[in-house]
N, C-alpha and C positions, 0 to 999 in steps of 0.2 A: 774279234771285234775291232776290226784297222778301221773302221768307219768313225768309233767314238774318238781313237785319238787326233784323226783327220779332222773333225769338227772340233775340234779341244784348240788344235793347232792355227785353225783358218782363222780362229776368233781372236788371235793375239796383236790387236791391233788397238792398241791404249795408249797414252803419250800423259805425259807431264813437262812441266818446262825443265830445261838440259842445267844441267850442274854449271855447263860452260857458259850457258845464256846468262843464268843467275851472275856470275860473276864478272862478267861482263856488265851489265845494269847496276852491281852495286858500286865498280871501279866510275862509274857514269855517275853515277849519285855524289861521291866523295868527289870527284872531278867540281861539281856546280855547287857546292857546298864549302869548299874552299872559296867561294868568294861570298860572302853571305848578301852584297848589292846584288846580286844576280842572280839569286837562288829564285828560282820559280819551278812548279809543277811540271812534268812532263806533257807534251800538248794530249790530247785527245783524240784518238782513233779512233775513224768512222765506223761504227759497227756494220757488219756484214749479214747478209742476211741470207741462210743456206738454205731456206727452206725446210720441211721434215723430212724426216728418213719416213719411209713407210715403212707403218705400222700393222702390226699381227694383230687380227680381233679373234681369239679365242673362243670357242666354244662350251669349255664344258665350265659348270658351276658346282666346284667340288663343297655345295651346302647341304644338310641332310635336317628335313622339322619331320621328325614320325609324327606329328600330329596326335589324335586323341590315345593314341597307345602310347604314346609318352610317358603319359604320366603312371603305368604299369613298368615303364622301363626306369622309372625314379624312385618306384617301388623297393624292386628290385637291386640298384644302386644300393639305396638304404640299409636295407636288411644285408648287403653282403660288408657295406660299412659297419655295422655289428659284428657279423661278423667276424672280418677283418679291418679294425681299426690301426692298424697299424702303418707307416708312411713305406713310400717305394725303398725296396732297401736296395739302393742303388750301388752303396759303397760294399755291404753283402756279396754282391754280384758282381763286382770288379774284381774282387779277393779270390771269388769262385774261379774266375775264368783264366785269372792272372798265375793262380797257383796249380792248374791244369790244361797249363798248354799242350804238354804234351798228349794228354789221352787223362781220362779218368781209372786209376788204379786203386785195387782195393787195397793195398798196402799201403797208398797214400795218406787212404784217410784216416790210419792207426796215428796219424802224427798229429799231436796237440793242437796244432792251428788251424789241422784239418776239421778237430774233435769239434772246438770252438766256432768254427763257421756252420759245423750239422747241426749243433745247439741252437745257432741264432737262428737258423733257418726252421728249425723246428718249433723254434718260440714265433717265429714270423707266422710258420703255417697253423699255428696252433686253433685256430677258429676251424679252419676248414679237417682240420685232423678229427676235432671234436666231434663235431657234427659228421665227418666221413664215418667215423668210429661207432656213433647212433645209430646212422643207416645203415652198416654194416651188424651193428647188434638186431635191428630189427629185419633186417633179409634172413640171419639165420633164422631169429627166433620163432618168427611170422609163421614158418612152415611147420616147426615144432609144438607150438604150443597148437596152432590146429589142429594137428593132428592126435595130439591129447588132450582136444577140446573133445575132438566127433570122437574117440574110444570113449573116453567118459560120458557121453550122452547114451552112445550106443548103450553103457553098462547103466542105464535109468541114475545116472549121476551127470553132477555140471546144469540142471535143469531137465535134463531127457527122462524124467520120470513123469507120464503123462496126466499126471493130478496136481491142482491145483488148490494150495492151501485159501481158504475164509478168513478176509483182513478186512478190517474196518474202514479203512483208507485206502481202498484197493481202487477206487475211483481217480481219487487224487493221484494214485502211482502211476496209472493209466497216461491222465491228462498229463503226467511232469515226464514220462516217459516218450509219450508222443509229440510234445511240443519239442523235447531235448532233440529228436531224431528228425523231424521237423528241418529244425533251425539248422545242425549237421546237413541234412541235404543239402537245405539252400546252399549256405556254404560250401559245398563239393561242385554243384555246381556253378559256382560263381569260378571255381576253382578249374574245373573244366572248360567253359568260356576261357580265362584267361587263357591257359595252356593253347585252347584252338584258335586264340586271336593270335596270340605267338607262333603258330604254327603256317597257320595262312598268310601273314607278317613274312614270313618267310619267303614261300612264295611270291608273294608277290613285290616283294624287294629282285627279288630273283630276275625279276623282267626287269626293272630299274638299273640291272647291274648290266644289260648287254645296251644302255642310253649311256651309262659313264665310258666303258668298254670303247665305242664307236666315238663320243667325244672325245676322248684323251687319244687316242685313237688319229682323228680328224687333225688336233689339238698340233701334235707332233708332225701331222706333215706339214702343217700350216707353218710350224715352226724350221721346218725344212725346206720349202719350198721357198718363204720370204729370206730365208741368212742371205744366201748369192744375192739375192736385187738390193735388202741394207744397203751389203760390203761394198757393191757396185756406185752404189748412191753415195756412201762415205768419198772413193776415192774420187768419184767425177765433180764430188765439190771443190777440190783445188782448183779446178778451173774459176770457180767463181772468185777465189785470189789471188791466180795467177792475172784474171783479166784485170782484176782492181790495180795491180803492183803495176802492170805495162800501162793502165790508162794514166795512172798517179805521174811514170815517168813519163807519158807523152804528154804532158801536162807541168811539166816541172818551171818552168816558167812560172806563171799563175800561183803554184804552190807554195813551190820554196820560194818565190820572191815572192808571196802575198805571208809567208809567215816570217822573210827575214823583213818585209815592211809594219807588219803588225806588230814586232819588236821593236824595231824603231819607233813609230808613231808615239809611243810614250814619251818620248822627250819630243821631238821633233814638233805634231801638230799641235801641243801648248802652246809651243812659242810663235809657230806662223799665226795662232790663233788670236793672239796676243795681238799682235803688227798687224793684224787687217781689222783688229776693233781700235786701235790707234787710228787705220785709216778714214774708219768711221767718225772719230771723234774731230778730225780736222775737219771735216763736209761738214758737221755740227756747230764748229764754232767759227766760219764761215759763215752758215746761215743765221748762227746767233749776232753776230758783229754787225750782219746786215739789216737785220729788224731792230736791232739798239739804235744803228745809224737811222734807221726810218721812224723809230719810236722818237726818237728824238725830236726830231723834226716837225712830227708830230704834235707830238707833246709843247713845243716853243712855240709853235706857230700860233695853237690852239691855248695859249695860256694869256697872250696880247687879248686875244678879240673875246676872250672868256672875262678879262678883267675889265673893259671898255663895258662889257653887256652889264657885268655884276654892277660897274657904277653909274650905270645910266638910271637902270630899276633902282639902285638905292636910292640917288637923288627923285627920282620921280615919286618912291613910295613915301620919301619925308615931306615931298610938297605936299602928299594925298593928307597925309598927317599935323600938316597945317591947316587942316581946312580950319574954320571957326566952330563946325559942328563936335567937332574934338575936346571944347571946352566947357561942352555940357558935363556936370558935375556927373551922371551916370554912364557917357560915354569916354569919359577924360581915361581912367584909370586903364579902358582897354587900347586906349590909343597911347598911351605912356608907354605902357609892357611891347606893345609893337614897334614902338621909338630905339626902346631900348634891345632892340635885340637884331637893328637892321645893322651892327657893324659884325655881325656874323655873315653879311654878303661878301667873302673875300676869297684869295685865291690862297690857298694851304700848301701848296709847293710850288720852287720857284727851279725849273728846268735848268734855263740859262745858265748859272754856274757849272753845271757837271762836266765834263772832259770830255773832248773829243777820242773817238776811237778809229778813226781813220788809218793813223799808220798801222796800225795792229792790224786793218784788216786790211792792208794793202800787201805787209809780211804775210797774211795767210793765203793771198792769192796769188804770192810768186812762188809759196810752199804747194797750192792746190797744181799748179801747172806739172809736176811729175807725179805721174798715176800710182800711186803708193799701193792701191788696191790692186793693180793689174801688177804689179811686181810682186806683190805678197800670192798672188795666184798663179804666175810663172813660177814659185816655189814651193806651191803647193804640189802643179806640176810634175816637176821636175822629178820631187819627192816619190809621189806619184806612181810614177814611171820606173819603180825600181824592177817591180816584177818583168818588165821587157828587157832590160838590163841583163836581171837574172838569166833571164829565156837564152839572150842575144851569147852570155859569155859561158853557157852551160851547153852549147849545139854539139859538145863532145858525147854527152851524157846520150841527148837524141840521136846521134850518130851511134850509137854503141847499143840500143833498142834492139835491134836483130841478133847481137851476141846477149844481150839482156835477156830476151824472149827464148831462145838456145837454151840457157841455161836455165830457166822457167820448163821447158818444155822438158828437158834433160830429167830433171826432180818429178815431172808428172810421170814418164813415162818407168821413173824409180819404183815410184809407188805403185804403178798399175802393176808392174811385173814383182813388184813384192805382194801385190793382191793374189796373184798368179803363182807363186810360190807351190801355193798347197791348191793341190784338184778340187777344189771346192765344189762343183758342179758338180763332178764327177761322184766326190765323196757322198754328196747330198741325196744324188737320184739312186746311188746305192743303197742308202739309207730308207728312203723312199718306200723302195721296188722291196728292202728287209718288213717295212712296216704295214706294207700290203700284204707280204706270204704270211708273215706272222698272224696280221688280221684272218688273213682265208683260216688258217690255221685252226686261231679260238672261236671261229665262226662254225668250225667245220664239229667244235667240239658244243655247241649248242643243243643239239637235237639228243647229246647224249643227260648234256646237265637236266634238261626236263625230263628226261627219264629218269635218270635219279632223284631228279625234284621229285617228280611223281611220285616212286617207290618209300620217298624221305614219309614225304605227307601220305600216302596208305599208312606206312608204319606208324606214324604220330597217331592217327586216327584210331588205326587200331588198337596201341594204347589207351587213347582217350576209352574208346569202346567200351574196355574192360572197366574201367571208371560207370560211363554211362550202363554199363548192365548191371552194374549193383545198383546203383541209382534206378534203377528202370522196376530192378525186385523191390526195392524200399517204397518205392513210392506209387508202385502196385499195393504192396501190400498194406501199406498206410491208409491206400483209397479203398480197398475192399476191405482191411478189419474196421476201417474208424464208418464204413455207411454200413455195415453188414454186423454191426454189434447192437447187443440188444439186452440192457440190461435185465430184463425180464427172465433173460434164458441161463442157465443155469449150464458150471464146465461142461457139462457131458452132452446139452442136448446145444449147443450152439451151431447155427448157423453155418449152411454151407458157404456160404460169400465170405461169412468172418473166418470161419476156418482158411478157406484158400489165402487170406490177407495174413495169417499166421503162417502160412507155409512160405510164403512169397517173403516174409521178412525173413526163414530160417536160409530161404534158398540164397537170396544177398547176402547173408552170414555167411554161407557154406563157398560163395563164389570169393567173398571179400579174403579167407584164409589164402582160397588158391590164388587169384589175384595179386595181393598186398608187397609180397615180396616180392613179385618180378618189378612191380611198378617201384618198389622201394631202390632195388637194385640199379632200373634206370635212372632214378633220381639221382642217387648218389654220383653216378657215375659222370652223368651231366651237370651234376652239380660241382665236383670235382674237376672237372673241366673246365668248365664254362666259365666257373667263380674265379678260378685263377688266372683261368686267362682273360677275363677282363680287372682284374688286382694285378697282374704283371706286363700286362702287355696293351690293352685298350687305355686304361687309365695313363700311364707313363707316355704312351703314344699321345694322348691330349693336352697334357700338359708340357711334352717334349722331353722329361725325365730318359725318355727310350735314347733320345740321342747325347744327351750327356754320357750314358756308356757307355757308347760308341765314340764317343769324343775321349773318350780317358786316355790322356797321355801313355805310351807305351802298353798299351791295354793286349795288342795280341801278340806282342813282338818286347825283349827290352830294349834292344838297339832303335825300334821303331816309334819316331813319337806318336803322329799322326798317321790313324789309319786309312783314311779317305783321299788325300795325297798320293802314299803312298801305292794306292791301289790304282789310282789317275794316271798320275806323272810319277811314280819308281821314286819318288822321295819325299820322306816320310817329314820330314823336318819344317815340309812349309806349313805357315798356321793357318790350315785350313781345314773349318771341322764342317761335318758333317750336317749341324746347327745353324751355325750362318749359312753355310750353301742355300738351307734352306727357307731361312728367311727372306734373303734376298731373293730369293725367285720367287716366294709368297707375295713379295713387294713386287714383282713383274720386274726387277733388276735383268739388265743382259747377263748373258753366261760367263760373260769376260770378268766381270765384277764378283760377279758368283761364284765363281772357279779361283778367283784372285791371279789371273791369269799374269797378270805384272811380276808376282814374284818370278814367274819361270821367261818370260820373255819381256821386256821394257825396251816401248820404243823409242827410247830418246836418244839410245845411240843413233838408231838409224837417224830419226828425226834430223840429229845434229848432223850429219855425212850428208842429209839431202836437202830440206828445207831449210835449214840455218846454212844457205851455202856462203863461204868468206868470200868466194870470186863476186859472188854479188853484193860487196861490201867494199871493194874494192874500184868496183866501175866510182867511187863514188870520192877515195881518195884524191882525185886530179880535181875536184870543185876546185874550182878560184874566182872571187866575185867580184870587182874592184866598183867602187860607188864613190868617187873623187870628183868623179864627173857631175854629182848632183847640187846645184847651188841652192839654198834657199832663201837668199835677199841679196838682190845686186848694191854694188853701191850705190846706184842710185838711190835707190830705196833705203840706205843707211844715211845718206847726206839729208833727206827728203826727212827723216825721223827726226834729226840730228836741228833742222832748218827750222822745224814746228815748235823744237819745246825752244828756242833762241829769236820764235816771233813774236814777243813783247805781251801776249794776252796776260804774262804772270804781274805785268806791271800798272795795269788798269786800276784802279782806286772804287772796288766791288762796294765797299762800304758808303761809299760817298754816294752814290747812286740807292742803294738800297734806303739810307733814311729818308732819301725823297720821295722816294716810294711809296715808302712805310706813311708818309704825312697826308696824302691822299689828295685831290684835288681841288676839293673848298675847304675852309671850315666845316662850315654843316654842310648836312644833308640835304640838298635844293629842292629834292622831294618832300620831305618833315615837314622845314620850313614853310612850305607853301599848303602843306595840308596844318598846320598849326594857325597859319594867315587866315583860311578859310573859315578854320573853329571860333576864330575870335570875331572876324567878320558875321558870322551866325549870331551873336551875343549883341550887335549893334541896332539899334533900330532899323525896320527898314526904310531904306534912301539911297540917296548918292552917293554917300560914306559907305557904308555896304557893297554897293556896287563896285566901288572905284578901288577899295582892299580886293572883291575876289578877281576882279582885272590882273590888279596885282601879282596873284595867286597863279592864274591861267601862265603869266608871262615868264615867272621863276620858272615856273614847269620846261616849260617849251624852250628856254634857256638850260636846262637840266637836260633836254632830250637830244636836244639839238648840237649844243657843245659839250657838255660832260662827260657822258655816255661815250663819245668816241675817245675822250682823253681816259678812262678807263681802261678803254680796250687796247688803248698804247702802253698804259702804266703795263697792263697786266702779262701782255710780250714783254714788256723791256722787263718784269719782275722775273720773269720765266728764264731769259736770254743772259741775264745777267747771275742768274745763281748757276746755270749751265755752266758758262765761262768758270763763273769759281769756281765749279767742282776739277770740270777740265785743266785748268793751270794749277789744282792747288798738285803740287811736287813732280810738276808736269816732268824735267829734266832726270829727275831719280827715275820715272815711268820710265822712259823712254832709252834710259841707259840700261834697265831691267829687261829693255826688251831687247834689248842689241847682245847682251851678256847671254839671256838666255839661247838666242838663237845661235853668236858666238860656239855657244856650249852644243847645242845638237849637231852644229855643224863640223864640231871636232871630234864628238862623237862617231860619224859620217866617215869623217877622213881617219880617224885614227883607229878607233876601238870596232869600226863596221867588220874585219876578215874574224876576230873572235865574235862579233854575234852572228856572220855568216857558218863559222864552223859548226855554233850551238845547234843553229837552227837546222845546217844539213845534218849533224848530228841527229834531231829530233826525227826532220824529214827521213831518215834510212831507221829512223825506229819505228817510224809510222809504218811504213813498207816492211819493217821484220811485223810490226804486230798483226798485219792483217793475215803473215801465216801464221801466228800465236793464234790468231783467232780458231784460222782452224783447225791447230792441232786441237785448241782448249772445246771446240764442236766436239771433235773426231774423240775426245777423251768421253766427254761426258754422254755422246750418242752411244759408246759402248759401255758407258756405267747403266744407261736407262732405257735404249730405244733398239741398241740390236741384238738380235738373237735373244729377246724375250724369254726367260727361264720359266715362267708360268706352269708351264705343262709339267714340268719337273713336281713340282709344289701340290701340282692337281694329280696327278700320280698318287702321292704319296697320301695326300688327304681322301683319293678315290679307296684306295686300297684299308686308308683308315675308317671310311665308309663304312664299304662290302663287309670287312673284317668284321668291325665292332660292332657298327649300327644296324647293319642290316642284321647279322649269322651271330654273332656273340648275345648282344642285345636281345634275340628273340628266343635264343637257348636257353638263356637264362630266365627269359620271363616264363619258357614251358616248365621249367621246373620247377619254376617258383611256386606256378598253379597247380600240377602235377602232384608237388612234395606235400601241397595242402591238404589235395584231394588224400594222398597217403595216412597222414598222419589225423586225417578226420574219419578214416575208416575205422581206428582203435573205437572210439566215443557209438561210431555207428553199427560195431557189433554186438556191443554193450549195450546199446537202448535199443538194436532188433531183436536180440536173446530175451530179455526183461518186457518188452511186448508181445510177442509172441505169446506168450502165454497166455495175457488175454483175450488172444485172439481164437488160438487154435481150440478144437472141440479135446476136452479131455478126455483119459480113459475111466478116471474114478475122481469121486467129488466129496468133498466132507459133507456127513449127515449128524446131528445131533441127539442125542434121546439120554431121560435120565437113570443110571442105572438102578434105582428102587431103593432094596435094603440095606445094599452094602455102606451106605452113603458115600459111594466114590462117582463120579460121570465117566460114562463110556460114550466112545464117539461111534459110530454108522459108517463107513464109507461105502459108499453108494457106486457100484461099476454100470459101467454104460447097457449091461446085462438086466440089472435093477438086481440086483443082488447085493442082500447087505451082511458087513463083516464088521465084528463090535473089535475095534482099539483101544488099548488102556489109554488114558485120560490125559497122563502124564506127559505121553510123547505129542502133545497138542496143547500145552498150555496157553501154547500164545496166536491161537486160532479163536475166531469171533463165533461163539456158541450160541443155540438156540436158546432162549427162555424155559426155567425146569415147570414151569405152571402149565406149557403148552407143548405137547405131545408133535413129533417131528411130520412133516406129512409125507408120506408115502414114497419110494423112489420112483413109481411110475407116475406121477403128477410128479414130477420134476422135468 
């Protein structure tokens, strides 16, 4: 069998990560952990995507539902649970086999611990011994006592004396006799049925078993035919990370300088972030200085000709208020209140004091002429630009791509010719071409299994037969004595139909003797069989107990632990039982995983000699990055910071302006006011006084809308302009010094500490590039724990075989004799109630007659022969016979 180890071998193709890799990554951990500012995460590898292995779709479905004969096969079960209730004696059985490796010798078993394991075995069998022991008492007896059943009939004893005694209740023994033998058939036949459902059960599992046969069958080449295209597919995915690792390196530019820039940016883009929202802030207070200066302006201009208007309407509304109409005693009191409330026509803030801000904004227009934003953006730039940098001073790395890809290619072409190692092809189509001859082979033995099928089932039948002909006499003769009796007719003149119904019951009698024990003999024998071999062998095979035996540490061998190993691969020591194999291939686990194929060959040595190669770890020692050359704020741009917080806005007098603000532009409200004039003008009679207040009314307005309205809209810029500034200058010089420090700070970062975050990062970058072959050994491991060489067939084997065995051939042997043993043992009951009917069936030879004998005073009895001849019996030997009445004289034997 050089094929199994050739398959055992091809498949050794598992990986785990290298002893040397691991220690490498942890000396890499303590390395970045020694600085705890600097501790961060490993970057993250882009996953790969390999596609699937192709996958084996299996054929066979090793599930078996008998369907409604089940529940005769749970029967069954049950009753042998009775039984034998007792549990798999597993450890029994190891003792057995352990203490006769050599050969079973009768001198062995003279020895105590031999004595002691016959005992338990005999306590274990004790159910089946029982019951063997009945069937065995009842095959000898069966023929014996028949045979001194039929001489004592013959000698008119046992019943064979053809006269029937006169019983009171001779009806009711009738009916309790016929109904007993009755219910017995049924029963024989239910018992029959069973036996021939199990029999044809048989059969036609039989055809069932040549669909498992051809799928497992099938099952195996399929499994043979996909290992090569897997294994092939395993190895041609390194191409998929050999092209990733040369695209990463023709790409390294972009890479490593886009992840030594993404380390930097954490300090670096705060602080330009910083310095271009300062640039912001100066264009802000620029345009704030220039709407103050225009609010102003505003605001003074509009506060002259606001105050000229307020006094022109106050004089003119006091002249209206001098009218003489005023002094009418019901109009006085509304024109007093209106008197008194025109010195609320005035001006509520007075502009002209506040300070000019002229120079301030003169300093920020000689600060605006250097573009602070276009220099903070030449260092965004610059910044920027490091991955061209990167690119520009690593063209050794691209230059070195062709020995790169060499060495890439070098490790593909490892692998492929370690694929190549073992004739796989070769092994496989051997294998193949084995599981075809084999198939012609069980195929060719088909035509013989239905001939014995055949000859199996004549013979069952035939058995059942002998069953069915007692039954066939019984229940003849049931139908011709019970329609062909008549109780009018008396023993000697009865019926020819009842008579044949008496003979038909003796002749089922007479068959059930010769019968009984061949049928008892089968039973046992198949009962003996069948019962144990599903109590040893079917049951332990269900529940797996069969392979914990088989698993017993040193079980066939002492030097041997493991026998399954041992038988595999010549050593016995690996832990590999016979139980996991097969769970794993239950699970559709690959054969690699299943076999624990790692223990005997691990490829991480190779791994590390090919895929972890040092030379390509090396291309990588000459990186040198130099980033000195990146500026991120000219001086201009620091003189220009430096210019803004030293242009005077910190020195404005925010306050002094705000409570002019805050005071608002009249007293009152010019609108109120003039709707208040109108309310009271409403209350005046109407006239010219009336009129000449809402004149009044109309002119406040229009003065409100006219001049107010705009000095609002200036308040409310200069309110806005003016709290801007004060945020802007409040600790404008600490900003600005915060911003020059910080940038300071990333820019010495830059020049100083930039060659250790370049090493980190080509560090990470040449891990990234190991991990995408981690990726695929960690594929290549796990496609051979789950996806190649699929064990299934293995699993379906074993459960097919658990089938056939159990389900189909154990199962229904046991259900024949279940029914079989029934039909047996209900023969006893059914020749006991044909013998006991019989009698009223058949015609007799002499009949009891009655008469009284006169003077002796004693009664004599008549017996009456089928002749009509009568012979007087003393009285005595019939006392317990039902006698005529002595008043009435007996009638005749010929009227009987």
């Amino acid at each position: 069998m050089l094929w199994t180890r050739w398959l055992v071998l091809l498949l050794c193709w598992g990986t785990t990560t290298g002893e040397q890799q691991t220690d490498k990554r942890n000396a890499a951990t303590v390395e970045v952990r020694a600085d705890p500012g600097r501790q961060r995460s490993p970057p993250p590898v882009e996953p790969l995507d390999f596609g699937f292995v192709p996958a084996a779709v299996y054929d066979t479905h090793a599930y078996y539902e008998p369907g409604a004969i089940g529940i005769l096969f749970h029967m069954v079960h049950a009753f042998l649970y009775v039984v034998q209730p007792n549990s798999f004696p597993k450890d029994m059985i190891v003792k057995v086999i352990q203490q006769n490796m050599g050969g079973i010798k009768i001198e062995e078993w003279r020895k105590p611990e031999n004595v002691v394991l016959l005992l338990e075995w005999i306590y274990y069998e004790v159910g089946f011994l029982i019951c063997a022991t009945v069937g065995i008492v009842f095959v000898v007896l069966t023929p014996i006592v028949g045979t001194c059943f039929c001489v004592c009939r013959c000698c008119e004893n046992c019943g064979g004396e053809m006269h029937q005694r006169q019983r009171k209740n001779a009806d009711c023994q009738r009916g309790f006799y016929t109904g007993s033998l009755i219910a017995t058939s049924i029963f024989m036949i239910v018992g029959v049925l069973i036996a021939y459902a199990a029999n044809h059960n048989i059969s036609t599992q039989i055809k069932s078993t040549r669909r498992l046969i051809n799928t497992n069958m099938r099952d195996l080449k399929t499994f043979a035919n996909n290992t090569p295209a897997q294994i092939e597919y395993l190895t041609a995915q390194y191409t998929t990370a050999k092209n990733k690792v040369l695209s990463d390196l023709d790409n390294i530019g972009p890479l490593l300088g886009g992840r030594i820039h993404s380390q930097l940016e954490k300090e670096v883009v705060p602080s330009l972030d910083t310095a271009l929202r300062m640039a912001g802030a100066m264009r802000e207070t620029k345009e704030a200085l220039e709407n103050i200066s225009s609010s102003l302006d505003v605001l003074q201009e509009g506060t002259g000709k606001l105050l000229a208007s307020l006094s022109v309407e106050r004089a003119s509304l006091s002249n209206t208020l001098s009218d003489p109409a005023c002094t009418n005693g019901a109009v006085s009191h509304t024109c007093n209140t209106i008197r008194s409330t025109l010195s609320q026509l005035g001006i509520g803030a007075d502009f002209s004091k506040l300070p000019d801000v002229s120079r301030a904004s003169a300093n920020i227009d000689t600060v605006l002429r250097t573009d602070l934003s276009n220099i903070v953006q030449k260092g965004y730039s610059s910044f920027n630009d490091t991955p061209r940098l990167v690119k520009e001073q690593t063209k050794n790395i691209v230059t070195a791509l062709p020995r790169v890809k060499g060495m890439l290619d070098k490790i593909g072409t490892e692998i492929n010719n370690f694929s190549k190692m073992f004739p796989v092809e070769a092994s496989l189509a051997n294998f193949t071409i084995f599981l075809n001859q084999e198939q012609k082979i069980i195929e060719s033995f088909y035509p013989q299994l239905d001939q014995i099928d055949f000859y199996r089932w004549i013979t069952c039948v035939a058995v059942l037969c002998m069953v069915v002909l007692v039954l066939a006499f019984i229940i003849l003769g049931l139908m011709c004595g019970t329609c062909g009796y008549d109780k009018q007719a008396t023993p000697t003149t009865r019926g020819c139909f009842s008579n044949t119904g008496g003979n038909l019951l003796m002749a089922g009698v007479g068959f059930s003797f010769i019968f009984a024990w061949v049928l008892m003999a089968i039973v046992t024998t198949l009962f003996v069989v069948g019962g144990n071999m599903e109590k040893l062998i079917c049951e332990p095979l269900a529940n797996r107990q069969l392979f914990k035996i088989i698993d017993t540490p040193f079980l066939v061998h002492p030097a041997k632990k493991n026998f399954l190993p041992g038988l595999l691969f010549q050593n016995p020591n690996i832990d590999l039982t016979l139980g996991s194999m097969y769970r794993e291939c239950y699970e559709n686990n690959g054969l690699y995983h299943a076999l624990q194929l790692e223990t005997m060959f691990n490829i991480n040595s190779f791994l590390n000699r090919t895929v972890y190669n040092k030379d390509l770890a090396k291309v990588f020692e000459s990186v040198q990055v130099d980033l000195q050359d990146i500026t991120l704020l000219e001086q201009a741009g620091r003189d220009n910071l430096i210019n803004f917080a030293n242009s005077g806005i910190g020195q404005i007098d925010y306050e002094e302006y705000l409570i002019e603000v805050n005071k608002g532009v009249t007293h009152v409200d010019l609108l109120s006011f003039s709707t208040d004039l109108e309310a009271q003008a409403d209350q005046l009679p109407r006239g010219a006084l009336e009129n000449a207040l809402k004149g009044h009314a109309s002119s406040i307005r229009q003065i409100h809308r006219e001049q107010v309205v705009p000095m609002e809209q200036a308040m409310s810029t200069l309110s806005q302009s003016i709290k801007l500034l004060q945020r802007t200058s409040s600790d404008l010089p600490v900003k600005v010094t915060n911003i020059l420090s910080a940038i300071d700070a990333a820019e010495y970062l830059i020049t100083n500490n930039a060659s250790y975050v370049v090493k980190q990062e080509t560090k990470g970058y040449i891990q990234s590039l190991v991990g995408y072959f981690k990726q695929y050994t960690e594929w290549v491991k796990n496609s051979l724990t789950a996806e190649v060489a699929q064990c299934k067939p293995i699993s379906n084997i074993v459960d097919s075989m658990e089938i056939v065995a159990c389900s189909f051939v154990a199962d229904s042997v046991n259900t024949f004799w279940f029914g079989l043993g029934g039909c047996c043992i209900l023969l006893i009951p059914s020749i006991i109630f044909s013998v006991k009917l019989a009698k009223y069936y058949r015609r007799m030879d002499t009949e009891d007659v009655f008469e009284d004998m006169g003077n002796t005073g004693n009664h004599g009895e008549q017996v009456c022969d089928i002749q009509g001849n009568l012979t007087v019996v003393s009285s005595h030997y019939y006392d317990t016979l039902t006698r005529f009445p002595r008043a009435s004289a007996p009638p005749p034997c010929s009227d009987w």
